[in-house]
N, C-alpha and C positions, 0 to 999 in steps of 0.2 A: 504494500500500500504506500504510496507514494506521501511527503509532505503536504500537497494541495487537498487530498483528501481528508488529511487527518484534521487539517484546519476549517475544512470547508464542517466535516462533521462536528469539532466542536461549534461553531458556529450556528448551525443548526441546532444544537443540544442547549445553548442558550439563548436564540432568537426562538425557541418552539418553548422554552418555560414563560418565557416574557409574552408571548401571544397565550398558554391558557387563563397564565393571569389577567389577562386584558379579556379572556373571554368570561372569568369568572368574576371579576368586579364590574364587569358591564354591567347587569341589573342591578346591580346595589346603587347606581349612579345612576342621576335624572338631570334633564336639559342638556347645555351642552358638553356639561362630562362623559355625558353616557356617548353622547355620539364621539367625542376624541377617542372612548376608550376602544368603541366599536372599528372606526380607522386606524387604530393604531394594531388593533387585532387580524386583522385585513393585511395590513402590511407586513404587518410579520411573518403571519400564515405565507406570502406568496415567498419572502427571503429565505422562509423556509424549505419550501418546494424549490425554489432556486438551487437553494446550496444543494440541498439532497439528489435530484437528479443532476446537476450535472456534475458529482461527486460519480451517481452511478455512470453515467458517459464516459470520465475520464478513468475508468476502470476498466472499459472495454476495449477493444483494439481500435485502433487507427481505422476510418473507412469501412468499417462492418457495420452491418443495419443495424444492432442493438446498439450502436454508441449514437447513430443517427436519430434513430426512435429517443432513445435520452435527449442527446441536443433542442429534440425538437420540442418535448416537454418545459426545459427548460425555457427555451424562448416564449413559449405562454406564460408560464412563470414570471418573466420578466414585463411582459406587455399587463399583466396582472398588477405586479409592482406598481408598474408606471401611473393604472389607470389611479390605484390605490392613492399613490402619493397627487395628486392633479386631483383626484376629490379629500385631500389634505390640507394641501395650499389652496386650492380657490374653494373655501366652504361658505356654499351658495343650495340652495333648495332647487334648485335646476334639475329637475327629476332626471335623466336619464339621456346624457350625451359622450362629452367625449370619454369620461370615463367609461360610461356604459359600454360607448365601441371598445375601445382598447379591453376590456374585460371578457366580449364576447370573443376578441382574437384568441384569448386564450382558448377556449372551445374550439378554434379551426386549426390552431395549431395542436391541440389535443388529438381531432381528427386526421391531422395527417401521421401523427406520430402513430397511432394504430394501424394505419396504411404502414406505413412502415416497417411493421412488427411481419408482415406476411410478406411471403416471397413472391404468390402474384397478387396482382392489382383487382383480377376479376373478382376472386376471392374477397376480399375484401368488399369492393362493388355490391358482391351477393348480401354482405352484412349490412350494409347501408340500408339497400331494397328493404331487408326483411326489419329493419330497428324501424325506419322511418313511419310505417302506417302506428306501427303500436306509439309511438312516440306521436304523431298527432292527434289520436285516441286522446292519449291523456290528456295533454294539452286543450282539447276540445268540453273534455271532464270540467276544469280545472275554471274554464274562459265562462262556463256556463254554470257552473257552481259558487261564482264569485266574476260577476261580469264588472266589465269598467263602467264608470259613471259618464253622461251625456258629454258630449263638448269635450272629446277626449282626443289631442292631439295627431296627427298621422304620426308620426313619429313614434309616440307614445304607446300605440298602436302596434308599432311594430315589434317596439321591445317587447310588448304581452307578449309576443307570438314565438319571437327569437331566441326570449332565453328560456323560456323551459324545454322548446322542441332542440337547440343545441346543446345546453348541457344535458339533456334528457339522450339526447342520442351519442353523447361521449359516453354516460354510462352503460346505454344500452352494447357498446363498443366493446365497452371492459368486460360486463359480462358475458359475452359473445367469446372474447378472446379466452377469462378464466374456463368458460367451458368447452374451448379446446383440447386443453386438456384431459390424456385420455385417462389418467388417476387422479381423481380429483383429491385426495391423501398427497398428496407428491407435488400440488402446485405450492410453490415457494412462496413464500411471505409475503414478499414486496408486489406481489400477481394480487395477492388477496388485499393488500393495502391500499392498491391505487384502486382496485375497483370499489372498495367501501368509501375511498375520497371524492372518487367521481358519483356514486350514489345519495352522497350528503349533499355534495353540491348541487344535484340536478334536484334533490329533494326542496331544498332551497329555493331554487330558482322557480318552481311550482308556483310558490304561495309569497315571496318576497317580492317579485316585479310589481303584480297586482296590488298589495299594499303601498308599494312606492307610489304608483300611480295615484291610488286612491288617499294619498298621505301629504304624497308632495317631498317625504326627507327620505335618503336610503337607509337611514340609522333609527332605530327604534324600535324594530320586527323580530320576536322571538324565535325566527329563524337565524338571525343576525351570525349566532354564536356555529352555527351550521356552515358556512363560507369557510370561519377560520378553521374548524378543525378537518373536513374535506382537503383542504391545504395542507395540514399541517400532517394527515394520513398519508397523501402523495410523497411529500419529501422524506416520510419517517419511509415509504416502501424503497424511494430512490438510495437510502441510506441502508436499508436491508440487502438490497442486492452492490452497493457496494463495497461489503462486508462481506455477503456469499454469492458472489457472480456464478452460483455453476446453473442455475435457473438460467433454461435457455431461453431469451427474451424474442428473439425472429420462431414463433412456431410452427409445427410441421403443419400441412394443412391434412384435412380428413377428409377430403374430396368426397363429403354426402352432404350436402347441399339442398337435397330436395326431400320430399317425402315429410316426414316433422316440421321441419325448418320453414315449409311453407304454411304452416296452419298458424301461427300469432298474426301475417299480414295479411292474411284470409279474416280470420276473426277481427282484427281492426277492422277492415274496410266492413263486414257486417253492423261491429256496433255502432260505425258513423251511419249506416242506414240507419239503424234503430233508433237514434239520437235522431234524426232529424224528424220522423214519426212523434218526436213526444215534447220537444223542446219550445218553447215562445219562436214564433214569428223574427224578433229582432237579434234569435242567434243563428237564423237558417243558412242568411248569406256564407256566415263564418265557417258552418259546418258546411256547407256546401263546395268551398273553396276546398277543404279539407278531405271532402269527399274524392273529389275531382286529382287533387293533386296524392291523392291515395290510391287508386284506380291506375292512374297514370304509373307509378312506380311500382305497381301488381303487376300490370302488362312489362314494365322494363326487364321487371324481375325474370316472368315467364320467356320472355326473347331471349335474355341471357343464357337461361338455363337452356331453350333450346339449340343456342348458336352454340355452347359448350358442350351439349351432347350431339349434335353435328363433329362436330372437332372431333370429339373422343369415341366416336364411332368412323369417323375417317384415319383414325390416328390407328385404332384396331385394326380397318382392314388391311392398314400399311403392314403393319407388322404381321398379320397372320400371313399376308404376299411376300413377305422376307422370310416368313419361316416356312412356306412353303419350297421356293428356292431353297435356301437353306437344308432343307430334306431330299428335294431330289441332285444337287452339288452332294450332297454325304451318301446317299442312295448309289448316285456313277462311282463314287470315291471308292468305295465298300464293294461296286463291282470290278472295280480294276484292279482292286487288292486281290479280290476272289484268282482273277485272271493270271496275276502277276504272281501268286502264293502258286498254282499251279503247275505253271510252267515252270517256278523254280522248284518245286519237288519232280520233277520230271529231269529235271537235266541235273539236279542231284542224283536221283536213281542212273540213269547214263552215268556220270561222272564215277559212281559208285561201280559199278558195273565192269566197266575200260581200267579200273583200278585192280579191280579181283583178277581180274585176267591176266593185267602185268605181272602181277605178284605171283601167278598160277606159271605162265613161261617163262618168269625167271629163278624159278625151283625147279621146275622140267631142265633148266640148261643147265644148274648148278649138282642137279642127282648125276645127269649125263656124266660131267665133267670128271663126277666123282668116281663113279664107273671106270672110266676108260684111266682114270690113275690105279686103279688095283687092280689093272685086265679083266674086271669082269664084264667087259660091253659086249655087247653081241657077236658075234661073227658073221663080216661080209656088211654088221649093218653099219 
């Protein structure tokens, strides 16, 4: 373990006590203590997840996808920081801007780092298809169970929509990825830690936008203490696997894809029909939008999976065509051996043969010789 590491984990080990206590005197504090102590737990949470993943990255090799999948954590991490520290310095009741962006980047950089983790991209693709209907499901739950008040900004508008369906689908990710895994006994720590971080967070992001909106302040929501410790799960898992890196972070794929895996984007797209059967008039649009862009990524789903079983049923007959070859090149092989083994016991048996003989006339010429030395050779012959 290198010097960077050992520093970056104490660091972590002290910016992660300093955020639970900023999450645990957050209630005890009202106006604007409580909101400092709530930004200050925010910030911390993200230097934490900083230090920790890319503590786990610089433990990996140079250029390998598990140090890239880190890296790339960390850079949300860092746009997390930023958004943190900018609703630090400018504290303003501005429900939901440039912080809000810079915070949602952490969620697309989340997303690619789990692209990442997989060695193809389609794969991947497939998890997106199948996260995204259940993820506007809930989101749809959540918009209709707690709808925004009149005169409610586009903007505004859009974060309701943005951050539960992106963090909702970074977690949908994790658990997708932890249950690749073919022992679930055997998934390593830091597997099981980021996915409970991105679980908290998405859980969060549920019921906190919609307060904001309806609030006006991001600090105040009993979910508040939910943000830091989701962060502060992430960097603890990046700091697990930089302590035992033999968890392999690029996993193999299981290439079954269909069958199960399609019945959650089946059943979403059902219970937005159901939902729009029973809801008020002034949330049909919404559900409708959801419907549509739900259907949409059913059918992507289904193309995929047929252009992949196209391939993998041309990729079969390639190969049963090579092992056909294959068999009749070993088929001639095997006959020329037969051919070749024959003819060389054949002119061994000759060979053998032409030898006896020699051996046979040169004992006939050697008895002679011995004859005619003790005059016993024939007469006249």
């Amino acid at each position: 373990m290198t010097p960077a590491i050992r520093v970056l984990t104490a660091l972590s080990v002290l910016l992660g006590l300093a955020a639970l206590a900023a999450v645990a005197v957050e209630p005890l504090l009202s106006g604007i203590s409580a909101r400092w102590a709530t930004n200050l737990g925010w910030t911390l949470g993200g230097l934490v997840a900083f230090c920790g993943t890319l503590a786990a990255g610089l433990r990996r090799e140079r250029g390998s996808a598990a140090r890239g999948a880190w890296l790339l954590w960390t850079a949300g991490s860092a746009c997390w920081i930023a958004g943190s520290l900018y609703r630090d310095i400018v504290v303003t009741n501005v429900q939901l801007r440039a912080a809000g962006l810079l915070w949602l980047c952490f969620t697309l950089f989340g997303v690619a780092s789990f692209a990442r983790r997989l060695p193809r991209v389609l794969i991947f693709g497939i998890f997106l298809l199948d996260a995204l209907p259940v993820v506007l499901l809930i989101v749809a739950i959540v918009r209709v169970a707690e709808p925004a008040p009149p005169g409610v900004s586009i903007i505004n508008e859009l974060f309701l929509s943005l951050y539960p369906a992106l963090f909702g689908l970074c977690a949908a990710n994790a658990i997708q990825m932890a249950g690749m895994h073919r022992d679930m006994r055997r998934i390593p720590a830091s597997v099981w830690l980021i996915t409970a971080g991105f679980c908290l967070m998405a859980l969060a992001a549920l019921f906190w936008v919609p307060s904001v909106v309806l609030v006006g302040a991001p600090q105040g929501h009993p979910t508040d203490g939910l943000w830091t410790v989701g962060l502060l799960l992430i960097g603890t898992g990046g700091l697990a696997h930089a302590f035992r890196p033999t968890g392999a972070l690029v996993l193999p794929t299981a290439e079954k894809e269909s069958g199960p895996h399609a019945l959650p984007p089946a059943a979403a797209v059902l219970g937005l029909i159901i939902m729009m059967a029973v809801v008020p008039p002034r949330d049909r649009l919404l559900l409708q939008a959801f419907l549509l862009a739900s259907a949409l990524v059913l059918f992507a789903r289904v193309y995929l999976m047929r252009r992949e079983d196209v391939h993998l049923l041309a990729a079969l007959i390639r190969s049963q065509e090579k092992a056909q070859t294959a068999a009749m090149r070993a088929s001639r092989g095997a006959e020329r051996l037969r051919l070749l083994a024959d003819i060389t016991s054949r002119l061994t048996s000759l060979v053998l043969d032409e030898l006896m003989q020699a051996i046979c006339d040169t004992a006939r010429e050697l008895l002679g010789a011995r004859y005619t030395a003790f005059g016993l050779a024939e007469k006249g012959g």
